[in-house]
C-alpha positions in Angstrom: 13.6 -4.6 9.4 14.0 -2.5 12.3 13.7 1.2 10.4 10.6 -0.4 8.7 8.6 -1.2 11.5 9.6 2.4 12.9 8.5 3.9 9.7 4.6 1.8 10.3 4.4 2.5 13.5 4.9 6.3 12.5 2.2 6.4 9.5 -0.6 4.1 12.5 0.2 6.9 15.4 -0.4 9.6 12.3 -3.6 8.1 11.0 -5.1 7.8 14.4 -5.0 11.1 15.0 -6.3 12.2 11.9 -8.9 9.7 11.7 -12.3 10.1 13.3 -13.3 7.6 16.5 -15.3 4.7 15.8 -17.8 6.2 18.2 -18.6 9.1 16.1 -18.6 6.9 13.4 -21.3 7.7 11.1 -22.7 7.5 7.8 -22.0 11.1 5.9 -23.4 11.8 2.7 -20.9 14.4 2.7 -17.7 12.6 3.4 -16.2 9.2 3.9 -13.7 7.6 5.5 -11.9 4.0 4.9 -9.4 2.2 7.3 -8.4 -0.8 5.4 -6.0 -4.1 5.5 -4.7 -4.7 2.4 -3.0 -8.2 0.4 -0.7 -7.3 -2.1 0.5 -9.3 -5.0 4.0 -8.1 -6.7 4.1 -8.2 -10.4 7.3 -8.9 -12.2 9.5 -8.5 -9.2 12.6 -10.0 -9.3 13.6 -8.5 -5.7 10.7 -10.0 -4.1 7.8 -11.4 -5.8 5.9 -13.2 -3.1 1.8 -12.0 -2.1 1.7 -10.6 1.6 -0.4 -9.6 3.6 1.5 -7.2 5.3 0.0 -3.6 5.1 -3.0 -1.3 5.4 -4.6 1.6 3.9 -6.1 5.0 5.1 -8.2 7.3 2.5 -10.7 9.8 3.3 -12.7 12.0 1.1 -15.3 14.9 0.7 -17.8 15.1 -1.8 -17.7 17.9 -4.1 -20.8 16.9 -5.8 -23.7 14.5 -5.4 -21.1 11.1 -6.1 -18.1 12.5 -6.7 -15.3 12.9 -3.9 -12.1 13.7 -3.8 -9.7 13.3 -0.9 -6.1 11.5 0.3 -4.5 8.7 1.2 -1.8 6.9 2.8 -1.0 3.1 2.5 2.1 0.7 3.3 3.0 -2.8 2.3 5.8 -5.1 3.1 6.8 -8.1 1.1 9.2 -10.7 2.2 10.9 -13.8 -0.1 13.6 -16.0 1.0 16.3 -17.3 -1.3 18.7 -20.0 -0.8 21.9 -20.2 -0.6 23.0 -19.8 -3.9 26.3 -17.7 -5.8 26.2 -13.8 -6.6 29.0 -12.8 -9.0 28.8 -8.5 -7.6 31.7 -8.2 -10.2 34.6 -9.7 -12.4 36.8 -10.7 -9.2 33.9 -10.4 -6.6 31.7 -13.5 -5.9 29.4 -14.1 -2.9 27.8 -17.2 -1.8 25.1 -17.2 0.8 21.5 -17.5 1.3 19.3 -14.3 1.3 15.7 -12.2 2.9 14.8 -10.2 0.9 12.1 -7.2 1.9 10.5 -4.6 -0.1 8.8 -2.0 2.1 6.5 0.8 0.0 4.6 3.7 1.7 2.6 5.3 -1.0 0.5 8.8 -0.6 -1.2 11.4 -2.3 -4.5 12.6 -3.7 -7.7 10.6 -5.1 -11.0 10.8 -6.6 -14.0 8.5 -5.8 -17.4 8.0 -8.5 -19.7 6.4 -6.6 -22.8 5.0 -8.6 -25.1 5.3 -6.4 -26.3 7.4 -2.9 -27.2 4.5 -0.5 -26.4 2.1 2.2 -24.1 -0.2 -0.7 -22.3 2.2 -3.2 -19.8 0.7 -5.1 -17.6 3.4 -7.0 -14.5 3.4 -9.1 -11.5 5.4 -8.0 -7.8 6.7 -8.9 -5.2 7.4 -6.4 -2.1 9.8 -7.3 0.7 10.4 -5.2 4.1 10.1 -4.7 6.2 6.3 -3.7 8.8 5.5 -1.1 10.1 2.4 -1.5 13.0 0.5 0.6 14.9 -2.7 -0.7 16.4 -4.6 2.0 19.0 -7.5 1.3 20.0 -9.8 4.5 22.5 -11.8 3.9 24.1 -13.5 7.3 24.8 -11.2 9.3 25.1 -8.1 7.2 22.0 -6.4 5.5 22.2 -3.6 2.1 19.2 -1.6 2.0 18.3 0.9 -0.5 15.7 3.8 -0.4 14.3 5.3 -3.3 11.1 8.0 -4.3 8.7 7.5 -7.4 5.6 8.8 -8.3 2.2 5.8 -8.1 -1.0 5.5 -9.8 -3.9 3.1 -8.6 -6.8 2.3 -10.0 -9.5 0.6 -8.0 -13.0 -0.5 -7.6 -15.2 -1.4 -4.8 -17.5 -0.6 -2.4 -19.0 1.1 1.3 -21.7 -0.8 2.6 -23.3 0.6 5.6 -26.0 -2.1 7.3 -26.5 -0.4 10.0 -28.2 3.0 10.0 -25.7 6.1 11.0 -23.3 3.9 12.4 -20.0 2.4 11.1 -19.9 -0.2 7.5 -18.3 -1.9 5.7 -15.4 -1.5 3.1 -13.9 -3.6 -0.2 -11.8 -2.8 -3.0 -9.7 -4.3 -5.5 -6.4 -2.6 -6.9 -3.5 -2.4 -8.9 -0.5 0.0 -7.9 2.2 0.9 -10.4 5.0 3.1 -9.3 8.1 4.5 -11.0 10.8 3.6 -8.1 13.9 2.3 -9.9 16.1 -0.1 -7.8 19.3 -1.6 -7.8 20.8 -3.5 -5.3 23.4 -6.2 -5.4 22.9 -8.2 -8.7 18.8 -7.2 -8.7 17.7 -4.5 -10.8 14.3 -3.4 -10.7 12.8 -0.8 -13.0 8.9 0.3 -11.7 6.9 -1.4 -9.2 3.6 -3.1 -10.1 1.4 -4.7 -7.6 -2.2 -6.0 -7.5 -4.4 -6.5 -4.4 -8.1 -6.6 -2.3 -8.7 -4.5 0.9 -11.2 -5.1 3.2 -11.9 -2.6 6.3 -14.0 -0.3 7.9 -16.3 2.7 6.4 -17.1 5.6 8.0 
């Protein structure tokens, strides 16, 4: 858990240097800005299925024309599951009986492009993030731990919205999404072929 927490603290310290202060915060008709947390749902996961609310999500963007934008982003989640103790067969004459935390760390980045419907203080838009994945699997298991790091390449849909209440001042942001990402896994008797994840952010907008 210790190399994950390393790898957040890394990607906050990076974001707050890119990112604007909130007391120049305000409302561009040019550009936009979104610091987000994020709950994340896993799909099919057999590693760790469980909804967290463990991550966050940094995008920005410049409009190219009247509503569209395109920009970049960076995100992590972590998900956590416990299992009881229960038997692993690892092999024919290898068997392992223990209980188990499981966490699946993901750090997605890359590019994006925003449609917003409309130029005013609420514009919901629609939006598609590409990018590449890094994913890490952890396995604890008593006092030992088998992680496993992998790359992949994500696309995310999402729709929301940048509300802005306030004239030139800082809003509001929401968003729904669903991440699929084509990180292949296997560690001890769980394998894992893609990633898919659904989830809602709520933040700031710039």
């Amino acid at each position: 858990m210790k190399s994950v927490r390393k790898l957040s603290y890394i990607v906050l310290f990076a974001v707050s240097v890119l990112m604007p202060s909130i007391g120049k915060a305000q409302i561009s008709l040019d550009s936009y800005y979104n610091i987000d947390w994020q709950f994340n749902i896993p799909v099919g996961n057999k590693f760790s299925n469980v909804a967290s609310g463990w991550g966050m999500n940094f995008e920005g963007g410049y409009y190219v024309a009247q509503n569209v934008a395109v920009g970049a982003f960076i995100s992590f989640h972590s998900n956590n599951e416990y299992f009881s103790r229960r038997t692993l067969h690892l092999s024919e004459t290898l068997s392992l009986n223990t209980d188990q935390q499981h966490q699946m760390f993901t750090l997605p980045f890359g590019v994006l492009i925003r449609y917003r419907f409309i130029e005013s203080d609420f514009q919901p838009y629609v939006g598609l993030k590409l990018g590449a994945c890094y994913s890490q699997f952890n396995d604890y298991y008593y006092i030992f731990m088998k992680g496993q790091n992998r790359w992949g390449f994500i696309l995310s849909p999402e729709v929301g919205f940048n509300y802005y209440p306030w004239p030139n001042n800082v809003g509001f942001h929401m968003a729904i999404y669903y991440n699929y990402a084509t990180n292949k896994h296997d560690i001890m008797t769980y394998s894992q072929n893609g990633l898919n994840n659904f989830g809602f952010r709520v933040g700031l907008a710039f």
